[in-house]
PDB file of N, CA, C and O in Angstrom:
ATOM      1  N   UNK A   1     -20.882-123.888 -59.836  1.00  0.00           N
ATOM      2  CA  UNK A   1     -20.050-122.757 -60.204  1.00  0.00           C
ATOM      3  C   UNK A   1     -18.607-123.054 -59.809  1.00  0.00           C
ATOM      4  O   UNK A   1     -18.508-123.511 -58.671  1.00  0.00           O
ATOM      5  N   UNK A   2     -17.354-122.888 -60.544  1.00  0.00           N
ATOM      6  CA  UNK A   2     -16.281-122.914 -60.328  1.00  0.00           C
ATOM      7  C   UNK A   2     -15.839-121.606 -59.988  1.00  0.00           C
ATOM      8  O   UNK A   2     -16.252-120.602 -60.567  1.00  0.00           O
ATOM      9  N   UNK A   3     -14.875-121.592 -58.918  1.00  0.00           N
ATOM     10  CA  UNK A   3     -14.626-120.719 -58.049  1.00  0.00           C
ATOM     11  C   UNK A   3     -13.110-119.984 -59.143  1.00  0.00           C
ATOM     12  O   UNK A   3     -12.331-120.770 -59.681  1.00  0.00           O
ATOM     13  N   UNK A   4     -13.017-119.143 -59.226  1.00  0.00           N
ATOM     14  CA  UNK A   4     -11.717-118.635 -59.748  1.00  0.00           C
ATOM     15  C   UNK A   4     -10.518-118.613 -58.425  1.00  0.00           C
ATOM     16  O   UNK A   4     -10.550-118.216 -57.260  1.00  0.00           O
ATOM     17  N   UNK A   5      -9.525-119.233 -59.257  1.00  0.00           N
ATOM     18  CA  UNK A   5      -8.382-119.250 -58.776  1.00  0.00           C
ATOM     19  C   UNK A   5      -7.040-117.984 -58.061  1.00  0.00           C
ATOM     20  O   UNK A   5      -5.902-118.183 -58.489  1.00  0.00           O
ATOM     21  N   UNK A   6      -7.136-117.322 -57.500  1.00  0.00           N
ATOM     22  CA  UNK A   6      -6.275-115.667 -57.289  1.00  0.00           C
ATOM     23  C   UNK A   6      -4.732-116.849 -57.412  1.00  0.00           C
ATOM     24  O   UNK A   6      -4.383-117.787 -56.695  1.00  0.00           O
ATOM     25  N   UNK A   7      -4.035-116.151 -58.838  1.00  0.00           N
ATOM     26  CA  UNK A   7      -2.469-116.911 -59.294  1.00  0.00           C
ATOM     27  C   UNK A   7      -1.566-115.848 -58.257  1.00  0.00           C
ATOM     28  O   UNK A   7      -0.528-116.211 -57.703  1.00  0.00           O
ATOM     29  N   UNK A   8      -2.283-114.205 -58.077  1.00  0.00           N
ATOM     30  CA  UNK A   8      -1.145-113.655 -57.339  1.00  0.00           C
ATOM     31  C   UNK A   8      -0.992-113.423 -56.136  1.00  0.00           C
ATOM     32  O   UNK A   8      -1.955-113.090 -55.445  1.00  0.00           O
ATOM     33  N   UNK A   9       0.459-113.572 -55.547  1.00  0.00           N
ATOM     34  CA  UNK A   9       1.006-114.200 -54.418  1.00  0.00           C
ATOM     35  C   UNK A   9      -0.163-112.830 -53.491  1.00  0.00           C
ATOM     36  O   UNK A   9      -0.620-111.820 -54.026  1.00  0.00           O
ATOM     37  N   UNK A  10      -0.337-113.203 -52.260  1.00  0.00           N
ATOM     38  CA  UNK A  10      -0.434-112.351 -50.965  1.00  0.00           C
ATOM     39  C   UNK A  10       0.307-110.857 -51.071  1.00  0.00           C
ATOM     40  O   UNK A  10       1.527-110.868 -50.912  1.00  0.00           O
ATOM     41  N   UNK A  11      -0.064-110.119 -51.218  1.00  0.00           N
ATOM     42  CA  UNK A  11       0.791-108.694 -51.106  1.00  0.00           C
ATOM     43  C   UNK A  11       0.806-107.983 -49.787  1.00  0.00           C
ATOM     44  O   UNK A  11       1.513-107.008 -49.532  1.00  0.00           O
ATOM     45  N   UNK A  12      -0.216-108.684 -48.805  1.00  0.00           N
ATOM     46  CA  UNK A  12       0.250-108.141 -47.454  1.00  0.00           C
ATOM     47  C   UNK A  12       0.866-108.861 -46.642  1.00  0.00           C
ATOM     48  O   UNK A  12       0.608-110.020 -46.314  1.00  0.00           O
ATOM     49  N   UNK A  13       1.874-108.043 -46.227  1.00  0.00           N
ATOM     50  CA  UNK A  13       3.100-109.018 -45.281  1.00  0.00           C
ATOM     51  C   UNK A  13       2.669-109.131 -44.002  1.00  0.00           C
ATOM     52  O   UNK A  13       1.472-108.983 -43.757  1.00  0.00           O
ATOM     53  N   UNK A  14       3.480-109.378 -43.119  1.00  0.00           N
ATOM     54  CA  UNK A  14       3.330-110.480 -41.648  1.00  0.00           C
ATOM     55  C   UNK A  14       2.848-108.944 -40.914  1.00  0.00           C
ATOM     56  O   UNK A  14       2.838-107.785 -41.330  1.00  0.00           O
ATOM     57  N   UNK A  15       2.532-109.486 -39.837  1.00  0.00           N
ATOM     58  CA  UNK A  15       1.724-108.347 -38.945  1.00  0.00           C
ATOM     59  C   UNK A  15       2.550-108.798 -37.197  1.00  0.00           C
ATOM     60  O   UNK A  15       2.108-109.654 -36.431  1.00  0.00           O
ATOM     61  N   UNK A  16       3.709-107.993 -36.973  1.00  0.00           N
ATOM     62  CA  UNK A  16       4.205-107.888 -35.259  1.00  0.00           C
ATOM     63  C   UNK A  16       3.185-107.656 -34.727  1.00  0.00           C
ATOM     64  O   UNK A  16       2.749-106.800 -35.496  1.00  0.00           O
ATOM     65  N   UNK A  17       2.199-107.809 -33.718  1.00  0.00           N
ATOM     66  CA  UNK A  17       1.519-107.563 -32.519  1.00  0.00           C
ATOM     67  C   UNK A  17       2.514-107.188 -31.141  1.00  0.00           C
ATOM     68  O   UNK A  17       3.289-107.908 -30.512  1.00  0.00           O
ATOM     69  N   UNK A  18       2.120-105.687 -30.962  1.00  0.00           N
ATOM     70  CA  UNK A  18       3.190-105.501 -29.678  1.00  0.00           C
ATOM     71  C   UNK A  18       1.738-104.983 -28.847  1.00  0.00           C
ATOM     72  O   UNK A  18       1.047-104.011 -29.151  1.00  0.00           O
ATOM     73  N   UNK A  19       1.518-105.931 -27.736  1.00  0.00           N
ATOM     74  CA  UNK A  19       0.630-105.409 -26.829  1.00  0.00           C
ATOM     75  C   UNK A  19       1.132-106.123 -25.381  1.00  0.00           C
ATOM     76  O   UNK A  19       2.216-106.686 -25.233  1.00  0.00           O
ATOM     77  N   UNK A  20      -0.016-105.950 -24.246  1.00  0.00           N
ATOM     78  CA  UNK A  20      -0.294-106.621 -22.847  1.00  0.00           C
ATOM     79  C   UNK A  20      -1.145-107.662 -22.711  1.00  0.00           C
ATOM     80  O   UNK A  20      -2.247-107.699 -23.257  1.00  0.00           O
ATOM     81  N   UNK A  21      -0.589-108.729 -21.837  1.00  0.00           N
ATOM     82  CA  UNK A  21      -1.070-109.645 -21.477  1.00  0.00           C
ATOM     83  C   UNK A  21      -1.797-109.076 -20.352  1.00  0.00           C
ATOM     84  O   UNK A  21      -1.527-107.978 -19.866  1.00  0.00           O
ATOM     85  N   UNK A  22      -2.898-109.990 -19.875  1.00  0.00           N
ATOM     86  CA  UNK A  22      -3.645-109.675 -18.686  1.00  0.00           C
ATOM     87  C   UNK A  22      -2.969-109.097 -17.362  1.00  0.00           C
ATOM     88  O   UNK A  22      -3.377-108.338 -16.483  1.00  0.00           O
ATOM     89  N   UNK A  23      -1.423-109.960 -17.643  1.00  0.00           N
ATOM     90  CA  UNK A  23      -0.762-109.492 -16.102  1.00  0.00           C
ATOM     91  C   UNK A  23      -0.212-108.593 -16.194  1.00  0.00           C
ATOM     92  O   UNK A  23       0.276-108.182 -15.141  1.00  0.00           O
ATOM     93  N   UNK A  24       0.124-107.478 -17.905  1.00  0.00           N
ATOM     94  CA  UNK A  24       0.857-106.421 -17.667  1.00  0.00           C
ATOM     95  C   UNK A  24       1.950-106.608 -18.555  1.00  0.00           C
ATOM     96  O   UNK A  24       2.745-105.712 -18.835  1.00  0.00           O
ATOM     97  N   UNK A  25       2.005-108.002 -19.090  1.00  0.00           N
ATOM     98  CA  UNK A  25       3.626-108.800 -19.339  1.00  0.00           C
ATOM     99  C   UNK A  25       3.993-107.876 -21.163  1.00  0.00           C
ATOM    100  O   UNK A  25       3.450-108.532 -22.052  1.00  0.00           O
ATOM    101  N   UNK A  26       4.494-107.036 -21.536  1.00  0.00           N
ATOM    102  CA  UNK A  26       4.609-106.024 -22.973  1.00  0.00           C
ATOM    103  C   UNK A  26       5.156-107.613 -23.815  1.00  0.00           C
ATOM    104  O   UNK A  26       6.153-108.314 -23.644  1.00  0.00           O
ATOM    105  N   UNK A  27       3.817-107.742 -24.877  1.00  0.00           N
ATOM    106  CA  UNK A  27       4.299-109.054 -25.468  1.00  0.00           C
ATOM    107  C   UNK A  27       4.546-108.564 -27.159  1.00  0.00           C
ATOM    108  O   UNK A  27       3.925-107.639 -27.681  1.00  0.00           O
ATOM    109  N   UNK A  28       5.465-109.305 -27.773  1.00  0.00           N
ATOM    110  CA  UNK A  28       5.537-108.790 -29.293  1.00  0.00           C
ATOM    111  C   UNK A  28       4.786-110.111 -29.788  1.00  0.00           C
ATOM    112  O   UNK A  28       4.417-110.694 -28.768  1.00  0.00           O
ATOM    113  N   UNK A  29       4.377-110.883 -31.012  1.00  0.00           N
ATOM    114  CA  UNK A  29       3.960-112.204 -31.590  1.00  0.00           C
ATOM    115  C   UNK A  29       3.734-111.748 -32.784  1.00  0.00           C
ATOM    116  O   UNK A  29       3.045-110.794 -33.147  1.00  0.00           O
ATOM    117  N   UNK A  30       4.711-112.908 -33.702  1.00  0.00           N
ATOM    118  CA  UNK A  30       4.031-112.568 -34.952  1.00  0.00           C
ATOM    119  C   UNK A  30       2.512-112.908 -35.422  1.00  0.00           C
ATOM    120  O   UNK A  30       2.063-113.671 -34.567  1.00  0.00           O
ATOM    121  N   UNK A  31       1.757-112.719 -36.193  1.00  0.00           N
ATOM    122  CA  UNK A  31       0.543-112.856 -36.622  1.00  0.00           C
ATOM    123  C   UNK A  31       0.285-114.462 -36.689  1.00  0.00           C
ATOM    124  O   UNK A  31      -0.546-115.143 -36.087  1.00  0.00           O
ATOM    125  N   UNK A  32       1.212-114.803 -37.561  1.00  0.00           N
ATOM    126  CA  UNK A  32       0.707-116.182 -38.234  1.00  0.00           C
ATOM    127  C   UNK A  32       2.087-117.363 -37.113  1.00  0.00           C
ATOM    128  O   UNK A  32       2.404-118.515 -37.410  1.00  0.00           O
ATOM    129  N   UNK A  33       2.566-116.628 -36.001  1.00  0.00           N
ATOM    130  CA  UNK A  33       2.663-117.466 -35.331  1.00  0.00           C
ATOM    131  C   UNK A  33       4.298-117.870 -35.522  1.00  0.00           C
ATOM    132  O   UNK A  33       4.684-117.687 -36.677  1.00  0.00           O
ATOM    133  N   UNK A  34       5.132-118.291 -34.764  1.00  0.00           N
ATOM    134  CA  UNK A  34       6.481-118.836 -34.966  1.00  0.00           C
ATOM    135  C   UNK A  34       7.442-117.145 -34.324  1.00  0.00           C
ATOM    136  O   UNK A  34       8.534-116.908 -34.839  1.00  0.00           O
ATOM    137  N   UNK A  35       6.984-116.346 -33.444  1.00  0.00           N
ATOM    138  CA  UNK A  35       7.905-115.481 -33.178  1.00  0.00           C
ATOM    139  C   UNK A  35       6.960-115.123 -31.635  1.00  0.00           C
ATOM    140  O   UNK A  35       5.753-115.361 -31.665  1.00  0.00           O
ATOM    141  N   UNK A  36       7.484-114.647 -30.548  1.00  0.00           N
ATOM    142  CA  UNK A  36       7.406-114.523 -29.425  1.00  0.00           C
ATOM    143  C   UNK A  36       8.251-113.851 -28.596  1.00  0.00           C
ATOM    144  O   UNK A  36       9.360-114.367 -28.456  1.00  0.00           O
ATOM    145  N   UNK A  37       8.052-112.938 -28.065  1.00  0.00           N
ATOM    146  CA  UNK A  37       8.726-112.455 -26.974  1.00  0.00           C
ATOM    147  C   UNK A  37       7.923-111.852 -25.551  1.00  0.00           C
ATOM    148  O   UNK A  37       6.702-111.751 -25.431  1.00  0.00           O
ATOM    149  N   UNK A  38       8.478-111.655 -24.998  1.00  0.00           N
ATOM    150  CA  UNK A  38       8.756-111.395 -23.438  1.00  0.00           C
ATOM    151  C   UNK A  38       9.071-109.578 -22.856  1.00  0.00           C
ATOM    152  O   UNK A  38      10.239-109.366 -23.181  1.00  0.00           O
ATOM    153  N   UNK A  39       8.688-108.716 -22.395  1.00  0.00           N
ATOM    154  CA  UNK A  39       9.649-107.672 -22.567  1.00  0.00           C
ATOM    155  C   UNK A  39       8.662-106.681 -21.210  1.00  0.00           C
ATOM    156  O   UNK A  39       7.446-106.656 -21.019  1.00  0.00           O
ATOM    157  N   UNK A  40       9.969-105.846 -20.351  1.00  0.00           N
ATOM    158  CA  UNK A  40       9.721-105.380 -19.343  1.00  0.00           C
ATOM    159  C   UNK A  40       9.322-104.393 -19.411  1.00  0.00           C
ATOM    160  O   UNK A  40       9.078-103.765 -18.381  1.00  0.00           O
ATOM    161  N   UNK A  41       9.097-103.859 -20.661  1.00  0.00           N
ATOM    162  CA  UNK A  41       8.727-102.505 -21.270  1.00  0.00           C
ATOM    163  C   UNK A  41       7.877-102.236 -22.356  1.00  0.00           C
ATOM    164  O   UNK A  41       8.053-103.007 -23.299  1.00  0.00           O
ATOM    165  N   UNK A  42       6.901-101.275 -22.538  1.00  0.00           N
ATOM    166  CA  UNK A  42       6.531-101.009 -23.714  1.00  0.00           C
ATOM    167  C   UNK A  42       7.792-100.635 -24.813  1.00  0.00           C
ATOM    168  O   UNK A  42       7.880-101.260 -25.870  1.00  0.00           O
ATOM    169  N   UNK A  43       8.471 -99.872 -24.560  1.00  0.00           N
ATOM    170  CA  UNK A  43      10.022 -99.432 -25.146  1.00  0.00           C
ATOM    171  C   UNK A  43      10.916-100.667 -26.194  1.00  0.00           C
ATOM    172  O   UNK A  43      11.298-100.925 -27.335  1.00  0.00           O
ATOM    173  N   UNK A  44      10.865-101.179 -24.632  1.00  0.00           N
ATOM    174  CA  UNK A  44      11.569-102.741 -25.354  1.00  0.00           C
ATOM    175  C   UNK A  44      10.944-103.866 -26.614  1.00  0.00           C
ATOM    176  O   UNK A  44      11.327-104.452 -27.626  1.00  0.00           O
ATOM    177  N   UNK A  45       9.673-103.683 -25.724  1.00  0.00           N
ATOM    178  CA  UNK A  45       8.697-104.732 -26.782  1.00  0.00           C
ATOM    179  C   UNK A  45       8.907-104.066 -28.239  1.00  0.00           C
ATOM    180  O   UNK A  45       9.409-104.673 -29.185  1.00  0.00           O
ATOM    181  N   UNK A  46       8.421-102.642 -28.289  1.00  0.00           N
ATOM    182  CA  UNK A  46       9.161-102.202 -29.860  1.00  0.00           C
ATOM    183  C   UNK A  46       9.971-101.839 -30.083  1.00  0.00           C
ATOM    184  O   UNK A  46      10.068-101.471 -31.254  1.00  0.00           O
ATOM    185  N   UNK A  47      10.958-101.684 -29.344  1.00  0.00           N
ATOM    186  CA  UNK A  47      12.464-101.810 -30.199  1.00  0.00           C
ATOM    187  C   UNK A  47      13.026-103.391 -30.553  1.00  0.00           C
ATOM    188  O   UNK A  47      14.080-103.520 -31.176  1.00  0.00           O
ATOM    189  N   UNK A  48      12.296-104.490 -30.139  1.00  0.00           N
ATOM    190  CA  UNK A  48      12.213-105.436 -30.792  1.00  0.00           C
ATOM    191  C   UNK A  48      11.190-105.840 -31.829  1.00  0.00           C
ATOM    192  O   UNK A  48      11.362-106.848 -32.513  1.00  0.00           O
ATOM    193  N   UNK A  49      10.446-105.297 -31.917  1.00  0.00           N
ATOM    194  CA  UNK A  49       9.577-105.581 -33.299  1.00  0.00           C
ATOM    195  C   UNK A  49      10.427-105.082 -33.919  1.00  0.00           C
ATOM    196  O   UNK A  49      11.235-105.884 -34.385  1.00  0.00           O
ATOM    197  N   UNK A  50      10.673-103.577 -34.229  1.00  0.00           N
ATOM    198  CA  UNK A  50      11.110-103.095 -35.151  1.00  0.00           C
ATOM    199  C   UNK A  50      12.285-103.764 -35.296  1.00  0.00           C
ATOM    200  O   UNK A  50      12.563-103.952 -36.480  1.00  0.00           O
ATOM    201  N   UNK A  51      13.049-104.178 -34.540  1.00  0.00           N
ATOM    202  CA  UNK A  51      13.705-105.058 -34.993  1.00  0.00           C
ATOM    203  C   UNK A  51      13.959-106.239 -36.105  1.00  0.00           C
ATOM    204  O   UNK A  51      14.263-105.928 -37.257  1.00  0.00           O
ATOM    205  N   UNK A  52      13.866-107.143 -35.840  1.00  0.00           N
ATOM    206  CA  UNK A  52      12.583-108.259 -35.954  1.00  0.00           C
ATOM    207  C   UNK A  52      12.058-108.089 -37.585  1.00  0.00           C
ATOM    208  O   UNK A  52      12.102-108.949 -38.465  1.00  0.00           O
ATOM    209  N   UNK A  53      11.433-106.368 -37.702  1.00  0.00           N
ATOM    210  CA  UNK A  53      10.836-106.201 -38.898  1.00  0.00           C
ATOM    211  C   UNK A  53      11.859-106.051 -40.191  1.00  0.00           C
ATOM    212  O   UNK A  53      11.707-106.442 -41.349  1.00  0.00           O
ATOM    213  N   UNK A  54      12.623-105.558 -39.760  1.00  0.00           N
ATOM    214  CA  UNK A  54      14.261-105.219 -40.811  1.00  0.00           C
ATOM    215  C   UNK A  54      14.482-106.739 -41.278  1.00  0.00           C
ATOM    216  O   UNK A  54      15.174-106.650 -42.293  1.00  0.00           O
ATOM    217  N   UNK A  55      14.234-108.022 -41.029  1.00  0.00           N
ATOM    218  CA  UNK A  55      14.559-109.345 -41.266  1.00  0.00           C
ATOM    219  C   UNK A  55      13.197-109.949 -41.917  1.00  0.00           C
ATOM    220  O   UNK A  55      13.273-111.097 -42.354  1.00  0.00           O
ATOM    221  N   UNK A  56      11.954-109.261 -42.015  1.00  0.00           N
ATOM    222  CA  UNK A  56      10.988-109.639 -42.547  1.00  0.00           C
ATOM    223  C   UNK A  56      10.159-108.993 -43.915  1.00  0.00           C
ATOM    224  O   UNK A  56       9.059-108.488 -43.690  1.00  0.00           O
ATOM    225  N   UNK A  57      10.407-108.999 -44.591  1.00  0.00           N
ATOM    226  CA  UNK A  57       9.544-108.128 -45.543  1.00  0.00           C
ATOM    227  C   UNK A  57       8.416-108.012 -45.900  1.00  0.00           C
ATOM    228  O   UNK A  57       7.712-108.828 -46.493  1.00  0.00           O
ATOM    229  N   UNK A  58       8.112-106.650 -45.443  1.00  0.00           N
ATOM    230  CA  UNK A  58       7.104-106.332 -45.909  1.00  0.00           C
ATOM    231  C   UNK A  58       6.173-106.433 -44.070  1.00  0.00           C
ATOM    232  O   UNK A  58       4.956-106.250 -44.018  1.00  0.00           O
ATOM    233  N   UNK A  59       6.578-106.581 -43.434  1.00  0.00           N
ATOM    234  CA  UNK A  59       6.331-106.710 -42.022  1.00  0.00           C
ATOM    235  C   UNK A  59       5.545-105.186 -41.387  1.00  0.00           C
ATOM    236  O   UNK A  59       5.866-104.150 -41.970  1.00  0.00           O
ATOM    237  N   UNK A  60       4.844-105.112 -40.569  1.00  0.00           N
ATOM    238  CA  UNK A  60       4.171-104.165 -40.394  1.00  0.00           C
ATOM    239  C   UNK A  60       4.004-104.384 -38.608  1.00  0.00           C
ATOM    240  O   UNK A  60       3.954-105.565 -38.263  1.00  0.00           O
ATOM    241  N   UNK A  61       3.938-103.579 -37.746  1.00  0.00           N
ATOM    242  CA  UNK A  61       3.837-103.056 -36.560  1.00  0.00           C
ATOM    243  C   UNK A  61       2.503-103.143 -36.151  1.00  0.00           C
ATOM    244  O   UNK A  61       1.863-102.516 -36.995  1.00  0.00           O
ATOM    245  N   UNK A  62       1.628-103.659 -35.171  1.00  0.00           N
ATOM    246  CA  UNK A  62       0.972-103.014 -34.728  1.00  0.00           C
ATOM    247  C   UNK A  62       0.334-103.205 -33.139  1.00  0.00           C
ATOM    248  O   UNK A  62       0.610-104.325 -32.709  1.00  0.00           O
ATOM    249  N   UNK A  63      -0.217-102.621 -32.461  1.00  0.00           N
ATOM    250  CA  UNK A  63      -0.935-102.149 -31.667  1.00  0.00           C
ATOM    251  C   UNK A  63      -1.617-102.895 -30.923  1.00  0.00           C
ATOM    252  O   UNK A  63      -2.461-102.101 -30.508  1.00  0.00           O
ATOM    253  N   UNK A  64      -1.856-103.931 -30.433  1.00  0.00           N
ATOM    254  CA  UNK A  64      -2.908-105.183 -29.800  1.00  0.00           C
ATOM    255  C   UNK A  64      -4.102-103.969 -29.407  1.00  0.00           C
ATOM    256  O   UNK A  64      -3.772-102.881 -28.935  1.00  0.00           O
ATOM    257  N   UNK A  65      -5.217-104.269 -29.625  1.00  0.00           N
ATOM    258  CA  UNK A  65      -6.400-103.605 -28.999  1.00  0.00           C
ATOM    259  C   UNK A  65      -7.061-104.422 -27.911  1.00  0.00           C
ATOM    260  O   UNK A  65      -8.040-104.161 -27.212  1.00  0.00           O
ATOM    261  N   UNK A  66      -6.270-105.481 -27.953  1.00  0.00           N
ATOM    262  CA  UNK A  66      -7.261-106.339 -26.590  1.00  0.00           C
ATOM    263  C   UNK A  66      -5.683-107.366 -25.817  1.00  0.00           C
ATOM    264  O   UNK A  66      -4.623-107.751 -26.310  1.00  0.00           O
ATOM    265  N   UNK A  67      -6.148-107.444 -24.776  1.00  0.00           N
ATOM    266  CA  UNK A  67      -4.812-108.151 -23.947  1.00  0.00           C
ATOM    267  C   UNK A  67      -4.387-109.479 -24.690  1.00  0.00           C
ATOM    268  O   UNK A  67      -5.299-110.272 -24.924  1.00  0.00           O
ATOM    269  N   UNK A  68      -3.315-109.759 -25.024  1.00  0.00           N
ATOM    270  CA  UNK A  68      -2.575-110.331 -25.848  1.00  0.00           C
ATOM    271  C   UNK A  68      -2.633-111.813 -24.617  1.00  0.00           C
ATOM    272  O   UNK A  68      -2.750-111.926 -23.397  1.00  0.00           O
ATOM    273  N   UNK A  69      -2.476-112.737 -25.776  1.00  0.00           N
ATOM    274  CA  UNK A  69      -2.359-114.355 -24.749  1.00  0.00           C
ATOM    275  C   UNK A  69      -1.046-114.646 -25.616  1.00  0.00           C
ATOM    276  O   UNK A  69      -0.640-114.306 -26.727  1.00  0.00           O
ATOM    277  N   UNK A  70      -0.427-115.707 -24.213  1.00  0.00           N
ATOM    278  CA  UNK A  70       0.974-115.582 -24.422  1.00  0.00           C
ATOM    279  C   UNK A  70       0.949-117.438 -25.086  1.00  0.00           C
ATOM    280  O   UNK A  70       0.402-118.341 -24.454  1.00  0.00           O
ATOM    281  N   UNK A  71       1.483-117.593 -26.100  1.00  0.00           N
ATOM    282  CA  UNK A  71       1.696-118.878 -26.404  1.00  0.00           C
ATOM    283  C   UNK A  71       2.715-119.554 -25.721  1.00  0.00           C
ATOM    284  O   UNK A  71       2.835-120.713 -26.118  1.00  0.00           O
ATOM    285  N   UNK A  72       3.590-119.188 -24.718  1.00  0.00           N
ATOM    286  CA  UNK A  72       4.749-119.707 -23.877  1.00  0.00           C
ATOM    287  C   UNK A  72       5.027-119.550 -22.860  1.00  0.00           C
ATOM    288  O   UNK A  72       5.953-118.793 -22.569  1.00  0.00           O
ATOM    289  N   UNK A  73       4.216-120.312 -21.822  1.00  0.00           N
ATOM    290  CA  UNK A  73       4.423-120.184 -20.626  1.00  0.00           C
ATOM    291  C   UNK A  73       5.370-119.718 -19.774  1.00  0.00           C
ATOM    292  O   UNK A  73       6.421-120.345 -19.634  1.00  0.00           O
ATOM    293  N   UNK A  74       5.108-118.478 -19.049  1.00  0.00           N
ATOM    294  CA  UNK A  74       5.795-118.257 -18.386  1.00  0.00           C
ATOM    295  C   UNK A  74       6.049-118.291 -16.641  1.00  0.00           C
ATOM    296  O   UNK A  74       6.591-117.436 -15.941  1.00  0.00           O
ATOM    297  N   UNK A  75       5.529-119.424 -16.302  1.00  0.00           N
ATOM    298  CA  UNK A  75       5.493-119.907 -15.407  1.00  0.00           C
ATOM    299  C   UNK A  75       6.851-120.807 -14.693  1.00  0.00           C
ATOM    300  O   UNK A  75       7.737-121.336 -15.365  1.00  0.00           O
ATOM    301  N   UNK A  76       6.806-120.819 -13.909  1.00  0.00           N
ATOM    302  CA  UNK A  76       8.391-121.181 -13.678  1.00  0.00           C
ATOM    303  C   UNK A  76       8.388-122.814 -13.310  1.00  0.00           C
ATOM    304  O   UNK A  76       7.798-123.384 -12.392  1.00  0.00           O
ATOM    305  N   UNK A  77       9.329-123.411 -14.437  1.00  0.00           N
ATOM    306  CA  UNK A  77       9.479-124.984 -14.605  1.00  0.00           C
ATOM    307  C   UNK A  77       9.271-125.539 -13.113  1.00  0.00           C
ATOM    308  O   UNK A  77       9.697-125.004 -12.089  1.00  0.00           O
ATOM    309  N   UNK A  78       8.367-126.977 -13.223  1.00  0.00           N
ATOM    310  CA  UNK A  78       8.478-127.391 -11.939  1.00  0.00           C
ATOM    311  C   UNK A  78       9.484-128.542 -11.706  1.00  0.00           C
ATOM    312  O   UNK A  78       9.997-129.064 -12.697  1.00  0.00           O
ATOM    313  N   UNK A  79       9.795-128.965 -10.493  1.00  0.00           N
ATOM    314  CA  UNK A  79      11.253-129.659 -10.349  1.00  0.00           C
ATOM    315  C   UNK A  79      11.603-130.320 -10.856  1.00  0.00           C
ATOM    316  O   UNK A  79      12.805-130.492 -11.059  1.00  0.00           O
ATOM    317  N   UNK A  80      10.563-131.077 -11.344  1.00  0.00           N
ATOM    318  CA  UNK A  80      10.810-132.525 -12.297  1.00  0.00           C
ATOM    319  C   UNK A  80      11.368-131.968 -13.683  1.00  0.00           C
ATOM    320  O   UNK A  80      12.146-132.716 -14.275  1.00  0.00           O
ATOM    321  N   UNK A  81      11.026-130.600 -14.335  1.00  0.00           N
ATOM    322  CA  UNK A  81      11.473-130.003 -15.527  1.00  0.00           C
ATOM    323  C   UNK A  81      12.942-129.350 -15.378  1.00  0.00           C
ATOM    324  O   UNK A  81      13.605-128.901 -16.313  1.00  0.00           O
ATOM    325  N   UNK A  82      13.220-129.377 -14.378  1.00  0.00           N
ATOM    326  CA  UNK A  82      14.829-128.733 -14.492  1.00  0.00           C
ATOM    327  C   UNK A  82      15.955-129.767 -14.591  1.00  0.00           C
ATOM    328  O   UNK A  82      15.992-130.880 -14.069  1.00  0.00           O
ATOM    329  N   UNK A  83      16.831-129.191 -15.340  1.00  0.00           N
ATOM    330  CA  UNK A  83      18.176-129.608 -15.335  1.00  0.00           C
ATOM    331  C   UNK A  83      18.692-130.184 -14.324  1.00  0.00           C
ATOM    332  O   UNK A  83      18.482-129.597 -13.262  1.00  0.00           O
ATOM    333  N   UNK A  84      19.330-131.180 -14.264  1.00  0.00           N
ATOM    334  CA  UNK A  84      19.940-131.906 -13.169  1.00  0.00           C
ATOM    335  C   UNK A  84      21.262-131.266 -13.143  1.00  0.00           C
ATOM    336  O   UNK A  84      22.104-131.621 -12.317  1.00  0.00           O
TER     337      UNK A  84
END
């Protein structure tokens, strides 16, 4: 059986994730990856999505239902990694 081809594009856009990491840390990430943040607040974390979303179309907000993992360590560089 040959599988039919779908010619039209994706009609649902990117998906912000604004949730918590295990330690508490309010994280935003885009869905499919290439956006990240950091934020001391629930407040903050979405006033940067929404941000964020004005530059993306078709972008949508939502909610993490389970503690978010952070793709970028935030652990603090060890000596050999810092700037001289």
């Amino acid at each position: 059986m040959i599988a039919a081809i779908n010619s039209e594009p994706d009609q649902r856009g990117s998906i912000l994730l604004v949730g918590q990491d295990k330690a508490g840390h309010w994280l935003v990430q885009a869905q499919q990856g290439g956006l990240e943040g950091r934020f001391v607040s629930r407040d903050a974390a979405f006033a940067f999505a929404r941000a964020e979303r004005r530059s993306i179309p078709g972008a949508t907000i939502e909610l993490a239902v389970q503690p978010m993992i952070s793709a970028v360590s935030f652990a603090p560089p060890a000596p050999d990694e810092r700037a001289a």
